[in-house]
C-alpha positions in Angstrom: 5.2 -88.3 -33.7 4.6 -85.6 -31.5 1.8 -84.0 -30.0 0.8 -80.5 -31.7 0.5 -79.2 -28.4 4.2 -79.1 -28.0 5.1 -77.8 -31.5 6.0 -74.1 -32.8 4.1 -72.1 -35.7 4.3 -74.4 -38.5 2.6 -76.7 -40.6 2.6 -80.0 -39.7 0.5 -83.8 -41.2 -1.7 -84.9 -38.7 -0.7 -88.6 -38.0 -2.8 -89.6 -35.6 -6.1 -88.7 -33.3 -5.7 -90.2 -29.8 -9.1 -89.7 -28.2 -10.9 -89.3 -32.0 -14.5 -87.7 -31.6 -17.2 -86.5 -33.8 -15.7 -82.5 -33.5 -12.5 -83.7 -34.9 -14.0 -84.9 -38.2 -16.1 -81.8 -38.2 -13.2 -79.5 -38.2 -11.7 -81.5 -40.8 -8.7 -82.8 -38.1 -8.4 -86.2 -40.1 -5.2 -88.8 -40.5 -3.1 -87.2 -43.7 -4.8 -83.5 -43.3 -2.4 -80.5 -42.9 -2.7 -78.2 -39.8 -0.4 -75.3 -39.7 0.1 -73.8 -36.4 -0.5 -70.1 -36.4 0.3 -68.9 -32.1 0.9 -71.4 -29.7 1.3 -69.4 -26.0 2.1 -71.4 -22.8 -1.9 -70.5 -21.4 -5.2 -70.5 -23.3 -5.8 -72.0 -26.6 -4.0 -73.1 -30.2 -4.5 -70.7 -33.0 -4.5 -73.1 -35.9 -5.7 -73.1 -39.5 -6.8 -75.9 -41.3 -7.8 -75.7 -45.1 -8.9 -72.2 -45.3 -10.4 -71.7 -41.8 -8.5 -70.6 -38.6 -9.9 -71.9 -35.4 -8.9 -72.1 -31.6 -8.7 -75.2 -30.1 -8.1 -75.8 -26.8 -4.8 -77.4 -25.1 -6.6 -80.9 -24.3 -7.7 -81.4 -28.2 -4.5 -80.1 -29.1 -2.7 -82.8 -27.2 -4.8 -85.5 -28.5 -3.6 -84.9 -32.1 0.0 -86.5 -33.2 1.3 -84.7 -36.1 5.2 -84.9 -37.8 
């Protein structure tokens, strides 16, 4: 397990939500979901698409989530 934070464009299972909270669920960043990683620069938010949405999160939620 690794944090998606420190992973390259790809896709990736979410494994596990460190700090879960009610946004996670709402974005559909649930244990066993798929989240592909679409640009991850060293500064500013995590392009990322989940189901067929893309959305930006930020580098603290990214770090939260354990994917493999």
């Amino acid at each position: 397990m690794e944090s998606l934070l420190n992973k390259s464009p790809g896709t990736y299972t979410i494994v596990k939500i460190i700090s879960p909270c009610k946004k996670f669920h709402e974005l559909g960043i649930i244990p066993g979901s798929k989240i592909t990683v679409i640009s991850s620069n060293k500064r500013g938010p995590i392009l990322v698409r989940i189901g067929n949405c893309k959305i930006a999160i930020g580098r603290g939620m990214a770090n939260s989530i354990l994917v493999e």
